[in-house]
N, C-alpha and C positions, 0 to 999 in steps of 0.2 A: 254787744260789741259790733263794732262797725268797717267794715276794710275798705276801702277803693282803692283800684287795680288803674296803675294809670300806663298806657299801654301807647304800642305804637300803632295798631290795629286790630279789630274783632270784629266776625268771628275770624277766624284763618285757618286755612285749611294745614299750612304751614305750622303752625302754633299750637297744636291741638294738646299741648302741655301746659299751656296756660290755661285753654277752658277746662281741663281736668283739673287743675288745682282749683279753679272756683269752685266746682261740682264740688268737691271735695269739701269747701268752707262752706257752703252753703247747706250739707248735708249736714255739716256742722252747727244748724240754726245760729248762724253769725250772719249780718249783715251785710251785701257786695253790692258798690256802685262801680261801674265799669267805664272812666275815663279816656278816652280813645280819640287819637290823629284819626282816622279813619275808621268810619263803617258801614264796615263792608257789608254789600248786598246780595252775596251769594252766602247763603246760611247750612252750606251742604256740610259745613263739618259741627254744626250743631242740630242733626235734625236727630229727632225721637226727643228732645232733650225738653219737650214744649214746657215740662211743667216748673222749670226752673225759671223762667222769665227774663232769657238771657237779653234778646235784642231790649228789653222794655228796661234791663235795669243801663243799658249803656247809652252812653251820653256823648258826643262828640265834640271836643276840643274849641270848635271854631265855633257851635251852638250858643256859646255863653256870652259872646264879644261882638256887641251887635258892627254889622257891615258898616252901617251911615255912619261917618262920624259925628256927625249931629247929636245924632238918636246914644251914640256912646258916651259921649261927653256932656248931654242932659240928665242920661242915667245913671251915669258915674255921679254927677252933683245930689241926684235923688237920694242915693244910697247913700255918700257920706254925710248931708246935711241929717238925715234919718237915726243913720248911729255917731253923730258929733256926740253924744253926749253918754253915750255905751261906754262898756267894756271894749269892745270892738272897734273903735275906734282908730287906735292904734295900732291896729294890723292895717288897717286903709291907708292911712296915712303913710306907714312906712313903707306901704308898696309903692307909694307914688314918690321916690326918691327916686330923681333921674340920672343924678350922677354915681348915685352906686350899684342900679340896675340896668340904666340904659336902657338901650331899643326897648326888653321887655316889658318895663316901667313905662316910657313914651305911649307905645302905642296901645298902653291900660290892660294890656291883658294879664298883668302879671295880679292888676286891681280886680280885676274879675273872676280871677282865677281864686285871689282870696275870696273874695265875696263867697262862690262858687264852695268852696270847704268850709268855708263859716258856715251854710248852710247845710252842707251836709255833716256836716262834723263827723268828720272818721277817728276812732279809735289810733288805725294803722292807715299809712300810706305803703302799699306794695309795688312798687316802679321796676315792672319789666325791660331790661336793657338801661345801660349807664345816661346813656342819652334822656331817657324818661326821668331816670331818679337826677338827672341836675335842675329838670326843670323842677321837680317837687320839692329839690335845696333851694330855690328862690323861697318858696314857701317859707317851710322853715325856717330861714335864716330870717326871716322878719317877727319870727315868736311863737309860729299858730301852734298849738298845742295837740300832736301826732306827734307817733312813731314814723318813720321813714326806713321800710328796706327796701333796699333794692336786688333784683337778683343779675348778676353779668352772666351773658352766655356766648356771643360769636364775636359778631362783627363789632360791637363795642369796647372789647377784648383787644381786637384787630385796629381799633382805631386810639385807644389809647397809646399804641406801641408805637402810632405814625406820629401822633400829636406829641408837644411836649411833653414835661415831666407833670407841669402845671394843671393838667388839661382837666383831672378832676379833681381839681382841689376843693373849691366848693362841697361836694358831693363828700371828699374826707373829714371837713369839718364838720356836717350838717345829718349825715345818717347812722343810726342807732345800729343798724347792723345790713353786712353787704353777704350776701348769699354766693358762694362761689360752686359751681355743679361739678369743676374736676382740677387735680393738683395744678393743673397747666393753669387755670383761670387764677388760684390761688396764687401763684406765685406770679404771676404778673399782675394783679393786683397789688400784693406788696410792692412788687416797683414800681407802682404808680403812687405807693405810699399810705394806702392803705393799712392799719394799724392789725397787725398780727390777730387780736382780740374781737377787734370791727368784723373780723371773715368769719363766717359759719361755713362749713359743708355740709352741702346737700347735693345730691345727683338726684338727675332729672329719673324719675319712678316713669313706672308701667304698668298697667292693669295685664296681671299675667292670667286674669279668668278672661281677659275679651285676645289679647294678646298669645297664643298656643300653636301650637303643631296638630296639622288636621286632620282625624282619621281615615279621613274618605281621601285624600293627595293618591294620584297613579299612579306609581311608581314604574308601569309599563311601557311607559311613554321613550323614546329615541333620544327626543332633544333635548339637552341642556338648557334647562332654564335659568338664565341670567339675571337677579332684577338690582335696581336702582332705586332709591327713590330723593329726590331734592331739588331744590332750589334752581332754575337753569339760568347761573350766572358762571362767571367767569373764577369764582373761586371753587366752586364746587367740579371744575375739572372734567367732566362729560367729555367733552374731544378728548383726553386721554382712555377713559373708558371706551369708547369707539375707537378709537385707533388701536386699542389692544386688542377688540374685539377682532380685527383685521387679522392681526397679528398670529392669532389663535388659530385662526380658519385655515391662513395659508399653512401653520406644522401640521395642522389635526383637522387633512382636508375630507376623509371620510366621516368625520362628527358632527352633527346635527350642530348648532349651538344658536341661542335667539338671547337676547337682552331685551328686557325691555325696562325702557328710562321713564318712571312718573314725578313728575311735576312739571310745572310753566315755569314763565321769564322770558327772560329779556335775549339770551340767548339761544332759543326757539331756531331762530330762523337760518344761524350761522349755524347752528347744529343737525339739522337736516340736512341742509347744504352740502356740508361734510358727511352724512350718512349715503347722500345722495353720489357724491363724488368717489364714496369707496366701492361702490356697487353694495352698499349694506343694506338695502330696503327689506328683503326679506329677511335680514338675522337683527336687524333692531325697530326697536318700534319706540316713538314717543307719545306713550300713552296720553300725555297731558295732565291738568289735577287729577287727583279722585279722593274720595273720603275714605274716614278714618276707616269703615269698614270693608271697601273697595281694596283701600292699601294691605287689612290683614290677607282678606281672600287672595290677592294677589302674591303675597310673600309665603302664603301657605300651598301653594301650587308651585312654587321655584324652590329650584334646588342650591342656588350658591347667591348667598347678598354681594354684591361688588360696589364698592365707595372710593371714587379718585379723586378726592378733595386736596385739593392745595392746602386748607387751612381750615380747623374744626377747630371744636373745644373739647365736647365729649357730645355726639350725637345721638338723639334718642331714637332715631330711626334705625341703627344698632342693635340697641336692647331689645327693640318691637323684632326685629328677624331672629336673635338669637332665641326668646324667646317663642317664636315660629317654629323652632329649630336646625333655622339655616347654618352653615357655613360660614364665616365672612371670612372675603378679601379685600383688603383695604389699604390705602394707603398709608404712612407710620406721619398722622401729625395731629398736634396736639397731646391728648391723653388719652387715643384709642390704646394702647398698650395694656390700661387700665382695666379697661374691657375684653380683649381678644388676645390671651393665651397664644401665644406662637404654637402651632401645633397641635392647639387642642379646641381653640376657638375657629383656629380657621389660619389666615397669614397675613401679613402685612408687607408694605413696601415703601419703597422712595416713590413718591409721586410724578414718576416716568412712566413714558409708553413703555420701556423696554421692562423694567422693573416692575409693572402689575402685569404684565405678559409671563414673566416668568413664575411670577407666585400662582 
């Protein structure tokens, strides 16, 4: 059997739920080509990992569609005149319909892309994000002979809701089955029209033998350790986590307390900025990436996870702390509810400065 993972980047440091599930199928002696917009040159969240042959099995998107058009458009004639008389045939041809593909048909890559799977012939297409699995419904909708799933998790989620009704339609007709990781995701897939049956549930797992609570943590220690970890963009809410942290300091001015926020992005810069302007330098720190085993040692030294996202699905950076045995405080959106017990997991809030102040 044969899977390729067609993806929006690998490795990632962000993603480390998708290199876990390949590890996973691969251990499974099944076959994995690894499809990818991007890849990426920092390997820090696959290292120990040498003997699976990650960066070797993954292929990048723009690799298959040579640059010249010359050079595209002579190869393109190579390869059809070669299988004009195949089986095969008819998937070339009907990738090259321009008025019912458009741009991705014009500029052949949709021809290469078949090529590309003909040669690999995968058992399974597994398309990370809605966005992945529409380009992999071109596929399919011209005949090639795969399964297609896909699995939704965030921001694909979030962009279905912006876009029409229409937006995956494609994607409803053409995939065998859509993986949803929490009620939230389920049910706005249905509104997009999604066939009650087409949905699986699955939530995003966690290795709870690398994932735990650590013997050696001080407990002796004064200050309050705060941690964070994600994305530093503008949904993931970081200035409200900072600003509460403000908040905290001026009621509970004899208590130590430090946060510290891991991960990059884009807003890095506005968020110092703002640390800088609260006089917060000593109580938060923007660690920057770090890997997978970086992130446990860190969450195994902290005493409370805190998450001020605007907008989740069900986060796995969650599970990785409860199972640490942190606390969480969090904000109430999405299907953390799902996860975090009022009172017994930790607490949750409206996505206000004043409201995670209070929890």
């Amino acid at each position: 059997m044969k899977v390729v993972f067609w993806l929006n980047q690998f490795p990632a440091v962000s993603e480390t739920f998708i290199r876990d599930q390949i590890i996973g199928i691969l251990n499974n002696h099944i076959d994995v080509t690894i499809f990818t917009s991007y890849k990426n040159s920092d390997v820090s969240s696959i290292k120990g990992l040498v003997k699976y042959s990650l960066m070797q099995r993954t292929i990048k998107k723009d690799s298959i569609l040579p640059r010249n058009w010359f050079l595209r458009l002579s190869r393109m004639l190579s390869i059809l005149i070669a299988n004009l008389l195949t089986a095969n045939s008819k998937f070339y041809l009907r990738s090259l319909n321009f008025l019912r593909f458009k741009r991705t048909s014009m500029n052949l890559r949709l021809f290469y892309q078949t090529h590309f799977i003909l040669k690999e012939n995968p058992d399974v297409i597994h398309a990370h994000f809605g966005n992945n699995g529409m380009e992999a419904a071109y596929l399919k909708s011209i005949g090639l002979p795969f399964k297609l799933i896909t699995t939704f998790h965030g921001f694909d989620i979030r962009k279905g809701i912006s876009e029409d009704n229409s937006y995956y339609d494609l994607l409803i007709d053409q995939a065998d089955s859509i993986l949803s990781i929490s009620k939230y995701n389920r049910q706005n897939l249905m509104n997009f029209g999604f066939k009650h049956d087409q949905i699986l549930d699955l939530n995003n797992g966690i290795d709870i033998e690398f994932f735990k609570p650590s013997d050696k943590k001080d407990n002796s220690l004064d200050t309050i350790q705060i941690i964070s970890v994600g994305r530093l963009t503008d949904e993931k809410a970081f200035d409200l986590a900072i600003k509460s942290i403000k908040n905290i300091l001026k009621e509970f001015t004899e208590q130590e307390i430090h946060l510290t926020i891991i991960g990059e992005g884009p807003e890095y810069a506005e968020l110092k900025g703002l640390i800088d302007s609260l006089h917060l330098k000593n109580n938060i720190t923007l660690a920057g990436k770090k890997s997978s085993t970086e992130v446990r040692n860190m969450l195994q030294k902290s005493d409370f996870f805190l998450l001020s996202s605007k907008a989740e699905s069900l986060p796995t950076v969650i599970l990785e702390a409860q199972a640490c045995g942190l606390p969480i405080v969090s904000s109430n959106v999405g299907s953390i509810l799902d996860i975090v017990k009022e009172g017994i997991h930790g607490y949750t809030a409206d996505p206000t400065v004043n409201d995670l102040t209070k929890a």
